[in-house]
C-alpha positions, 0 to 999 in steps of 0.5 A: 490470527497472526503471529509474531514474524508474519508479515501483513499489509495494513490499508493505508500505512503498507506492508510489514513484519508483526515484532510482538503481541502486547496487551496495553491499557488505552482509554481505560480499556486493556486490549491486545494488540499487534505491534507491526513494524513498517520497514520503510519509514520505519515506523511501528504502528499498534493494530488492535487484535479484534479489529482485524478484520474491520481493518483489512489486516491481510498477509503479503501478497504471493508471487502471482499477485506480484506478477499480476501488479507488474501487468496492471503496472505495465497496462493502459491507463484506465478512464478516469474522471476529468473532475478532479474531485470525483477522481481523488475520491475514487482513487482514494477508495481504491487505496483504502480498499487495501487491495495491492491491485487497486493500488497498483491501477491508482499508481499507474494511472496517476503516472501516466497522468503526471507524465502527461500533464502533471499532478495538482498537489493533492493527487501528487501526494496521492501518488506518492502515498500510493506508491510507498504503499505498493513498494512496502509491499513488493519489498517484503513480498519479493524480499528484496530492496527498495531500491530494485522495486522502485527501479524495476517500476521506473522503468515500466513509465519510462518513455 
């Protein structure tokens, strides 16, 4: 159970604070939900309370799991298929799974590769997606900008 001010990540839309708990009516249904509001982008998203757990709603990571992403960031790129089609997919379970280390390995690696080769359109837009996801996270869990984070990350790809 959350509460309102705690800060949460959400797979796929990124890290931010829960503003309030309401119970409104969808589909005929009255549920209560947690009412999240993402600080980049800013947007609201409503996360029903009894599909928490499904949805991998997880608090914000602490100062060692930010640490450790800074490492995979900074690490090798790791084998990834040639086909393109096997490596979006696997990429985006790696998203989808909500783990900011996961995220972090697909937003390294398809950097490197972008710096390498360059990106189709679709891996691009993965990238980018990836990497809003990791930033909101990093901001709220160092309390800091987005603009130090993204900073601190270009450098970690400079050449």
């Amino acid at each position: 159970m959350y509460n309102v001010g705690d800060h949460v990540v959400y797979p796929m839309h990124g890290a931010g604070v829960i503003v309030a708990i309401e119970e409104r009516e969808v589909l005929g249904e009255k549920q209560k939900y947690y009412i999240m509001a993402l600080p980049i982008g800013d947007m609201k998203v409503m996360i029903p309370m009894k599909s928490v757990d499904e949805l991998g709603l997880r608090q914000v990571s602490n100062d060692e799991d930010v640490k450790r992403v800074y490492q995979i960031l900074q690490g090798e790129q790791t084998t990834m298929s040639s086909n393109w089609n096997r490596r979006y997919r696997a990429n985006m379970e790696k998203i989808k799974s909500g783990d900011i280390f996961e995220v972090a390995e697909v937003v390294r690696n398809l950097t490197i590769r972008e710096n390498e080769k360059g990106l189709s359109t679709g891996e691009r837009k993965m990238l980018d997606n990836a990497r809003q996801i990791l930033l909101s996270e990093l901001v709220i869990a160092q309390d800091t900008t987005e603009e130090e984070i993204v900073e601190k990350i270009a450098g970690f790809f400079e050449q």
